[in-house]
N, C-alpha and C positions, 0 to 999 in steps of 0.2 A: 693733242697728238700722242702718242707711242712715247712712252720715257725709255730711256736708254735698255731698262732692265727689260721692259716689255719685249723688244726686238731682239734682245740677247734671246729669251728663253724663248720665243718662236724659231728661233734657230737649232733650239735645241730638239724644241718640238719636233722640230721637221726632220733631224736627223733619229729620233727616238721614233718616229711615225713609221721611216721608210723603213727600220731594221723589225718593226712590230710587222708591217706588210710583210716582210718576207717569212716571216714567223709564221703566220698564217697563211699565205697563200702558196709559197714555195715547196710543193708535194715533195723536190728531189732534195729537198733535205734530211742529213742523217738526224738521228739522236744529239749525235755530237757535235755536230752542227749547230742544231739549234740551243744545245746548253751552250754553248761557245758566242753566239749572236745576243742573248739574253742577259746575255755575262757582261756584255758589250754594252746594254741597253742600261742598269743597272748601274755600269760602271761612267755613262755620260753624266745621267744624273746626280747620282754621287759626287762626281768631280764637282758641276756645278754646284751643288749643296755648301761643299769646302771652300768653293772660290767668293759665295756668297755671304758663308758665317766670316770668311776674313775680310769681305769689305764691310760686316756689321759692326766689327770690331772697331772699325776706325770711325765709326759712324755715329754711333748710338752711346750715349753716356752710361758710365758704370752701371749706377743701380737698373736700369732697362736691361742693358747688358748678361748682368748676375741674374735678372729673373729669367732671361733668353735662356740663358745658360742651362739654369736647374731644369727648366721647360723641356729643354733637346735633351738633354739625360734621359729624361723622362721616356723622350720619344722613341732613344734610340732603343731601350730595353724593350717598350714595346716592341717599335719594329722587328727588332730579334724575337720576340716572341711569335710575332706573328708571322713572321717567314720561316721559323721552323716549323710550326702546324702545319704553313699549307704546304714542305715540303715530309709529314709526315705518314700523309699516304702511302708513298713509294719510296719510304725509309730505304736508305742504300741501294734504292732500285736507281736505272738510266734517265727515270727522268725527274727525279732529285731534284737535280741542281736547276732545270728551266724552271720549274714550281717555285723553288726558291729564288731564281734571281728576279723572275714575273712580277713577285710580289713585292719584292724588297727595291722593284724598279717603279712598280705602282707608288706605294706610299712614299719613298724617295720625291719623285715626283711630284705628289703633294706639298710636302712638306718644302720642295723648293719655292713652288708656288706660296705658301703661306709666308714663308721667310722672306720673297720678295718684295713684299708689302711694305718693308721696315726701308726698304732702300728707293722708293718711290718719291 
């Protein structure tokens, strides 16, 4: 069956799905709009990510832990690397910030998925 964590992040899926729907399908939205929706989609997964590495905490013995640790360091420089390229197209242009949060909601994403493994 579905372990606890499985059914948590289909949850999330489904709310990260229906804001990506409106992202693409929703012609009558603005610019601002959509960097505001993006922001949102970024910012679910995100949360989950935090709410994940602090139940790893209680989980997972030190030394696993420390290697976790150095690992997401790791990640998060990437990450930041790579969400400011793909927002460096349209460098201070309007749509910046959706390129950016797209991305950093993409590998976010990931990255929740990969961390959940440890709580399975």
């Amino acid at each position: 069956g579905n372990s606890e964590i499985d059914v948590e992040l289909a949850g999330i899926k489904a709310q990260s799905d229906e804001i990506d729907d409106k992202l693409t399908n929703d012609s009558s939205l603005t610019q601002g709009d959509m960097n505001q929706l993006s922001a949102q989609m970024y910012k679910l997964w995100d949360d989950e990510l935090n709410s994940i590495w602090g139940r790893l905490k209680d989980k997972l013995d030190d030394d696993t832990m420390s290697k976790l640790t150095e690992d997401e360091r790791n990640w998060i420089a990437d990450k930041e690397a790579k969400v400011k390229a793909a927002g460096a197209d349209a460098e201070g242009g309007s749509l910046q910030p959706l390129l950016e949060n797209s991305e950093a909601a993409e590998l976010t994403q990931a990255r929740v998925y990969y961390l959940a493994q440890y709580l399975r």
